[in-house]
VOLO-942160 format. One record per residue: residue in one letter; residue number from 1; x, y, z of N, C-alpha, C, O in turn. Coordinates in steps of 0.05 Angstrom, whole numbers, plus 32768, in hexadecimal, padded with zeros to 4 digits. Layout:
VOLO-942160
- vomar|pati|n.px|n.py|n.pz|ca.px|ca.py|ca.pz|c.px|c.py|c.pz|o.px|o.py|o.pz
- a|NUM|X|Y|Z|X|Y|Z|X|Y|Z|X|Y|Z
...
This chain:
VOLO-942160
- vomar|pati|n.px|n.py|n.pz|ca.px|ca.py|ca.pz|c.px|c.py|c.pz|o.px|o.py|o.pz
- x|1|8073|80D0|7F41|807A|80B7|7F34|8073|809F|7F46|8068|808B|7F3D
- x|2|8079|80A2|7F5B|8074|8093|7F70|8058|808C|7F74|8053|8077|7F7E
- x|3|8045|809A|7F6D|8029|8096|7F74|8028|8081|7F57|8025|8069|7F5A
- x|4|802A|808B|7F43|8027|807E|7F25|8028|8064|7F32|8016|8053|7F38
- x|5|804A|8066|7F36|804A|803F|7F39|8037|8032|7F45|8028|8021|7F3B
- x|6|8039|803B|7F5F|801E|802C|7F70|8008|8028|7F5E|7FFF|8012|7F59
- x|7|7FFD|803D|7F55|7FDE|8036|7F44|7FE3|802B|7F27|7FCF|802E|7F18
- x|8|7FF8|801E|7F1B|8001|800A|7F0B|8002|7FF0|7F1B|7FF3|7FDE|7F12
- x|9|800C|7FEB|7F2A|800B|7FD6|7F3B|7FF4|7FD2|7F46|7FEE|7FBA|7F47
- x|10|7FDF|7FE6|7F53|7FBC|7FDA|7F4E|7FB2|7FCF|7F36|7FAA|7FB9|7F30
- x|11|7FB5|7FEF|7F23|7FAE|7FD4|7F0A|7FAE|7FBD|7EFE|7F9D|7FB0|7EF3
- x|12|7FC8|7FB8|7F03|7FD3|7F9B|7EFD|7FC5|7F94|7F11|7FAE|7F94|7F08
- x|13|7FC5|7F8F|7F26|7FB1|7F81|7F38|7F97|7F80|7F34|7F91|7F6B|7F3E
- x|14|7F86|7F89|7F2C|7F71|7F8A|7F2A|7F70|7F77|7F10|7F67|7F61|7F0E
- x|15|7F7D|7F88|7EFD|7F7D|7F72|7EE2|7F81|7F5B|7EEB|7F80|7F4E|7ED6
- x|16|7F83|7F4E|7EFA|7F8D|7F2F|7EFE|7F74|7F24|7F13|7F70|7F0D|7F1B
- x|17|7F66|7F38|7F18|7F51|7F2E|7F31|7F56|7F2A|7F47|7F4C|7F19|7F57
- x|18|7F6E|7F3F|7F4A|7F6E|7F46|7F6E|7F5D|7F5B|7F7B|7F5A|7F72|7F72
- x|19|7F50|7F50|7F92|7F46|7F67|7F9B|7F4F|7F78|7FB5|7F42|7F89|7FC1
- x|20|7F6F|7F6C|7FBA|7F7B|7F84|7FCE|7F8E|7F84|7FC4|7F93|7F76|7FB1
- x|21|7FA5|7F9C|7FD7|7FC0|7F97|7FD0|7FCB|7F9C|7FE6|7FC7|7FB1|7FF2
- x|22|7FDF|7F84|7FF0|7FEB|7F94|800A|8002|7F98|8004|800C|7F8F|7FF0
- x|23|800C|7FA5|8012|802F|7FAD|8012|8040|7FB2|802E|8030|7FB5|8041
- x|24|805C|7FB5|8036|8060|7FB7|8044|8073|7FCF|8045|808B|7FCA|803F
- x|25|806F|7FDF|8049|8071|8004|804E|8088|800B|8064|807D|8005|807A
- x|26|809B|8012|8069|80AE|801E|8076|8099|803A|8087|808B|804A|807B
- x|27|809E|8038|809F|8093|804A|80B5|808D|8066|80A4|8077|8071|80A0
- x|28|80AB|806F|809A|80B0|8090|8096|8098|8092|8074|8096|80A6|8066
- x|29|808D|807C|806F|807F|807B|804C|8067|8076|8053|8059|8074|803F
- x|30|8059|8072|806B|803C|806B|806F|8032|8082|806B|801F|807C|8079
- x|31|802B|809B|8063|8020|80B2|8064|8021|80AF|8047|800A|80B4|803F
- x|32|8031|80A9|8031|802E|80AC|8011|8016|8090|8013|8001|8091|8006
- x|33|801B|807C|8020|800D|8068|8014|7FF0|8070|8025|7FDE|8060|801E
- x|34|7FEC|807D|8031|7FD1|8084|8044|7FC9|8095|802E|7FB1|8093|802B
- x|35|7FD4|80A8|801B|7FC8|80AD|800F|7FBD|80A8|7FF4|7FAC|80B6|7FE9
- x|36|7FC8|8092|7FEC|7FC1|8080|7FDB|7FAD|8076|7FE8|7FA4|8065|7FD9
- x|37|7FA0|8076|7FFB|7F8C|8060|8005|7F92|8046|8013|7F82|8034|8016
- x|38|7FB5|8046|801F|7FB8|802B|8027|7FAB|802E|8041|7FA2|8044|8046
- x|39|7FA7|8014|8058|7FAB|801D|8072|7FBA|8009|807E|7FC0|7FF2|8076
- x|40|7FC0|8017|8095|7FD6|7FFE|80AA|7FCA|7FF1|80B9|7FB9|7FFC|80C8
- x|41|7FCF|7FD4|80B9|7FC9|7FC0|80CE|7FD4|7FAD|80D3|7FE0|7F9F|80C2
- x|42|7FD4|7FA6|80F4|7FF6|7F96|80FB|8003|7FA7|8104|8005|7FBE|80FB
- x|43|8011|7F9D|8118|802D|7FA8|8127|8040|7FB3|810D|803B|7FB1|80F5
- x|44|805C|7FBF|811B|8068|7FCD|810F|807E|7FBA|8110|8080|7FAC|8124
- x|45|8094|7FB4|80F8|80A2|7F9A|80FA|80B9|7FA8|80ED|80B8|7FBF|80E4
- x|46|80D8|7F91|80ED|80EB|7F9F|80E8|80ED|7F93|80C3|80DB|7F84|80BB
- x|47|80FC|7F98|80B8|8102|7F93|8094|811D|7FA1|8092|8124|7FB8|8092
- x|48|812A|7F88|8090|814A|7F9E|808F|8155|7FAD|809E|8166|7FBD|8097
- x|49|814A|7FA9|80B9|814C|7FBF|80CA|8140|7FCD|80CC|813D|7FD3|80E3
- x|50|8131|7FDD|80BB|8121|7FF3|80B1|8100|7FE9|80BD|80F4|7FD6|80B4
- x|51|80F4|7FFC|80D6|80DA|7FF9|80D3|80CA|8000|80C5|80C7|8017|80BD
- x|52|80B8|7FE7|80BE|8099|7FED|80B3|8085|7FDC|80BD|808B|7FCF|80D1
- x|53|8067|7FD9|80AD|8056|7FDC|80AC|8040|7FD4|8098|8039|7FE0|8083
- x|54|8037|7FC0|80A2|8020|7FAA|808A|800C|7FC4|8082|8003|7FD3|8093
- x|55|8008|7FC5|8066|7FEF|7FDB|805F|7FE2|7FD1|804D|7FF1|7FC5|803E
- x|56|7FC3|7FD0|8043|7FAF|7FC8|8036|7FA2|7FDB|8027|7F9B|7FF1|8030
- x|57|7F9D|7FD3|800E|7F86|7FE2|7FF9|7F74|7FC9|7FF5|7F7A|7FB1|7FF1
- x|58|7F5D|7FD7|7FF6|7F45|7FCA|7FE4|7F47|7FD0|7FCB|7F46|7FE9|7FCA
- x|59|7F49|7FC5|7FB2|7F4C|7FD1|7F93|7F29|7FDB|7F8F|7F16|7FD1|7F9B
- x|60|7F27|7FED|7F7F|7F14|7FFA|7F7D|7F0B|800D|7F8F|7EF4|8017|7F90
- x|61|7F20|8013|7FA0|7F1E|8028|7FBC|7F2A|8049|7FA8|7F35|804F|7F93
- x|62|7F24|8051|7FB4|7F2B|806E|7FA6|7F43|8076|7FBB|7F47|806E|7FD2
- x|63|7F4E|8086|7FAD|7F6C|808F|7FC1|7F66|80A7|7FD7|7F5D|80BC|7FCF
- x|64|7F6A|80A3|7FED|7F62|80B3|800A|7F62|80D3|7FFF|7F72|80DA|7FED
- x|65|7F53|80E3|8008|7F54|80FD|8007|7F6D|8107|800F|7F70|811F|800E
């Protein structure tokens, strides 16, 4: 379900003429979004307490092996 959303939320992006998408990913969730194709860049920062992590798609990127 989780994957769905994300690639609804490209779509919509793309539909609108974005051509990335960043997000900001909690430490223990970078491995679902790596395999969606995100990647991390930037230090590791706090959100609520909770560490994470700036991550990037190119839209029209295919999702990581």
């Amino acid at each position: 379900v989780g994957a769905a959303l994300v690639r609804a939320i490209e779509d919509a992006a793309a539909e609108r003429g974005l051509v990335a998408v960043d997000l900001h990913a909690q430490t223990h969730a970078l491995g679902f979004y790596e395999r969606l194709g995100y990647a991390v860049y930037g230090p590791e920062f706090p959100d609520a307490g909770i560490p994470h992590r700036a991550m990037r798609k190119a839209l029209g990127q295919p999702d990581a092996p």
